[in-house]
C-alpha distance (Angstrom), angle and dihedral (degrees) to the residues before:
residue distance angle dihedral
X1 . . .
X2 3.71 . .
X3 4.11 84.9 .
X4 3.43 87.0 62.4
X5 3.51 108.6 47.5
X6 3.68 88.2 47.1
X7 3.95 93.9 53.2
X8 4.37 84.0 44.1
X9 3.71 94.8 51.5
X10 4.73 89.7 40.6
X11 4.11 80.3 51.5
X12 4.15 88.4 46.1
X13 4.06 88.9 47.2
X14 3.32 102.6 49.2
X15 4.17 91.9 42.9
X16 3.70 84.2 54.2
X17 3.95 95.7 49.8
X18 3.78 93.9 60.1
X19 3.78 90.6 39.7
X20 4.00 117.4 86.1
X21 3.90 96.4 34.5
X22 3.23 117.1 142.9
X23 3.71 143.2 130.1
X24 3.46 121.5 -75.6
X25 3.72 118.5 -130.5
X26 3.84 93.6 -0.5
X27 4.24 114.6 -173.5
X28 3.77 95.6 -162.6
X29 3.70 97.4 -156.9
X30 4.06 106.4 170.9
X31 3.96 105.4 -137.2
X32 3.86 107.8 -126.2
X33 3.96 118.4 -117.9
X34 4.36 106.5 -80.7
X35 4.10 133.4 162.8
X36 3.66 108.8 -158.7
X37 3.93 132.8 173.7
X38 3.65 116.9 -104.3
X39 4.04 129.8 -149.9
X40 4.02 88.8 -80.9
X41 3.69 98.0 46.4
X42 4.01 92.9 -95.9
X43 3.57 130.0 147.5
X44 3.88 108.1 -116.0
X45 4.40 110.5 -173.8
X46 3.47 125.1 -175.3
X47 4.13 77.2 -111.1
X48 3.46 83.7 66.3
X49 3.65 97.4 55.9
X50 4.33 93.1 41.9
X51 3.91 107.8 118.9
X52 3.60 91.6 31.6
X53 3.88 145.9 108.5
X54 3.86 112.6 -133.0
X55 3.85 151.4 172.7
X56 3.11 120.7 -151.9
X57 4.06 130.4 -174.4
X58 3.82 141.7 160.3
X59 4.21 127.1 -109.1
X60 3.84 139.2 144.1
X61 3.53 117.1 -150.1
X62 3.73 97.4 -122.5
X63 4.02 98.0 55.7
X64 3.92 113.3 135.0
X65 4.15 92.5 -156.6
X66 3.45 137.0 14.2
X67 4.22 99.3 22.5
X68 4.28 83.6 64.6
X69 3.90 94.7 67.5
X70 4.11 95.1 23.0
X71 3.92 88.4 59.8
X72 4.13 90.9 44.1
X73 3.69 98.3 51.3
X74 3.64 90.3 43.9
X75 3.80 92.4 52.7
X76 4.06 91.9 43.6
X77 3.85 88.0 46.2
X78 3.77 95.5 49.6
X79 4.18 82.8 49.1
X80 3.80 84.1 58.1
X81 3.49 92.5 43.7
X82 3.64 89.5 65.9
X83 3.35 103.0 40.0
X84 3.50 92.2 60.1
X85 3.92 89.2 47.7
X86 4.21 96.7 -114.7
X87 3.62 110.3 151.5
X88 3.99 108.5 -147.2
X89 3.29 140.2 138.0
X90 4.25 134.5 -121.6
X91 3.42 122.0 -146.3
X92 3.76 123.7 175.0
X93 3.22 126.8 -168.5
X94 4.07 121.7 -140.4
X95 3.69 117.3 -132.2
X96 3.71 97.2 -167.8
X97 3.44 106.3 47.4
X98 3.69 96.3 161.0
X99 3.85 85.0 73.5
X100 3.82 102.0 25.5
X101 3.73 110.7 82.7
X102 3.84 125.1 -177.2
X103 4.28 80.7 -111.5
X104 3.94 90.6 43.3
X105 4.18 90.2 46.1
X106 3.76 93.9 51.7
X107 3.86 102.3 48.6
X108 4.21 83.0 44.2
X109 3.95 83.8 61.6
X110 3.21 99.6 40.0
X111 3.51 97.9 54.4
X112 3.92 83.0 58.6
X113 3.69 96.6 53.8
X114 3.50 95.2 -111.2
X115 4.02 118.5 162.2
X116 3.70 103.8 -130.6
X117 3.43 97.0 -167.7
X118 3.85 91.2 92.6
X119 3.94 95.0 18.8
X120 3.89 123.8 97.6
X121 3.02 116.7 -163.3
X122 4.02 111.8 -170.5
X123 3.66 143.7 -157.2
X124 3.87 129.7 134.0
X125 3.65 107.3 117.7
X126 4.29 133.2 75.2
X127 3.87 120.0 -80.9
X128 4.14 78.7 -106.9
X129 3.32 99.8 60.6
X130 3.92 101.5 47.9
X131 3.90 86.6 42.8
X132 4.24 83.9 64.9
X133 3.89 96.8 35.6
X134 4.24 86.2 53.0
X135 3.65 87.0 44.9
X136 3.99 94.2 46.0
X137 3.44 103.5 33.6
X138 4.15 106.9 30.7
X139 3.83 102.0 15.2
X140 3.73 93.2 -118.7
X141 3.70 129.1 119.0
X142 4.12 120.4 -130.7
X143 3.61 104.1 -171.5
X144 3.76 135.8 145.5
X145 3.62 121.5 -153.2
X146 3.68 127.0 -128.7
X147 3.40 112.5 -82.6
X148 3.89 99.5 16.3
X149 3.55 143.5 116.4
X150 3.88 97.9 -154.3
X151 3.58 128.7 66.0
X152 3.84 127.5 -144.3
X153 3.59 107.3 -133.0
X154 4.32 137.3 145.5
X155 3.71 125.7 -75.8
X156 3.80 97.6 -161.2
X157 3.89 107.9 125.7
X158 4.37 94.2 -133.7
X159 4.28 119.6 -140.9
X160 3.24 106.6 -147.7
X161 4.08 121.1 -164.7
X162 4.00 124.3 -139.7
X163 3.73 89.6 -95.3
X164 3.86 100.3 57.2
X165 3.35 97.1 -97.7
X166 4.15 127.8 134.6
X167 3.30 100.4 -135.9
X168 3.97 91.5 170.9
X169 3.55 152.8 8.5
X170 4.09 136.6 -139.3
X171 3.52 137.5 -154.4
X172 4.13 96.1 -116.1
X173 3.87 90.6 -163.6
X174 3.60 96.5 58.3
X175 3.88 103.6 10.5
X176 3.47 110.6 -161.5
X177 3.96 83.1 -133.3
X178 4.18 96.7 -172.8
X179 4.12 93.0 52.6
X180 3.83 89.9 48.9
X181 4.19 92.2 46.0
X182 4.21 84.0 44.0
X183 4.09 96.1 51.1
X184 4.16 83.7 37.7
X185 3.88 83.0 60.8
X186 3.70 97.9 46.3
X187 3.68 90.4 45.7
X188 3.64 92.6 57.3
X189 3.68 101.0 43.4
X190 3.40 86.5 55.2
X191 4.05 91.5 66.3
C-alpha cells in the first residue's frame, strides 16, 4: 500500500513541476501580417513563421556600435540553441534597407558565423515602412536621420510564440542567454 501511495504522490510531483510555467513578465504584442525579402531573395510571411518559436531583432550591416555585439550574441545563442536541441527560428529585421540587400545581408552573417539555414535575414521594404512595423509590432523605433549613415533602432533580442505573438523581450547587449533558452523551453512545450 505504502508502494503505491509513494508511486501516486512521484506521478502528482512531477505533474505539478511542469504545471505553472509560464513566462514571467510577458508583453503579448501580436505581430501584424508582413512579407519581407530574405538573404536569398525569398519571400518570408509571418505565415511562414506560424507554428514556430522565434527571435526576432533589428541591425543594418553598416552599424559602427551596437549591431557588432547584437549579431555575436545572436550567433553564440543560436549555437546554444542547438546544442541543447531547441528548434527556433531567427529573424532579423534590417533597418537600413536602402543599403542592406538580400546579397549584402548574407555575407554580413556569414562573416559572423551564423547558420543560415534557420536565420532570416530581411529587407525588402523603405526605411519608412520598417520604422512603423518596429514601432507597431516591437515598440522600437528604426529611423535614420537626415543626413546620416547610421540608424537608431532597438537592441532587444524579441521571443516570438507559434502564433505571432511577442511574448518577450531581451537585452541584446548583455542577453541574459539562460532566461531566453528557459522561456524558449516553455514556449515549446506548450505546442
Amino acid at each position: 500500500m505504502k508502494t503505491k501511495w509513494f508511486s501516486l504522490l512521484l506521478v502528482l510531483a512531477l505533474f505539478l513541476a511542469g504545471c505553472g510555467q509560464e513566462i514571467k513578465d510577458p508583453v503579448n504584442w501580436e505581430i501584424e501580417d508582413f512579407t519581407f525579402t530574405n538573404q536569398n531573395n525569398k519571400d518570408v510571411s509571418l505565415a511562414d513563421l506560424q507554428g514556430e518559436v522565434w527571435l526576432a531583432k533589428f541591425v543594418f550591416t553598416n552599424c559602427t556600435t551596437v549591431c557588432l555585439p547584437m549579431m555575436a550574441n545572436m550567433t553564440e545563442l543560436q549555437k546554444q540553441l542547438k546544442q541543447e536541441g531547441l528548434d527556433v527560428r531567427i529573424v532579423s529585421f534590417s533597418v537600413d534597407p536602402t543599403v542592406d540587400t538580400p546579397e549584402v545581408l548574407k555575407s554580413y552573417a556569414e562573416n559572423y558565423g551564423a547558420d543560415l539555414s534557420n536565420w532570416d535575414l530581411l529587407t525588402g521594404y523603405s526605411p519608412e515602412e520598417i520604422d512603423a512595423f518596429a514601432m507597431e509590432n516591437f515598440k522600437v523605433v528604426a529611423r535614420k536621420p537626415a543626413n546620416e549613415d547610421q540608424v537608431v533602432h532597438g537592441t532587444s533580442f524579441n521571443l516570438v510564440d507559434q502564433e505571432g505573438v511577442v511574448r518577450k523581450y531581451y537585452d541584446g547587449i548583455n542577453p541574459p542567454t539562460e532566461e531566453i533558452i528557459s522561456d524558449i523551453k516553455i514556449l515549446l512545450a506548450e505546442e
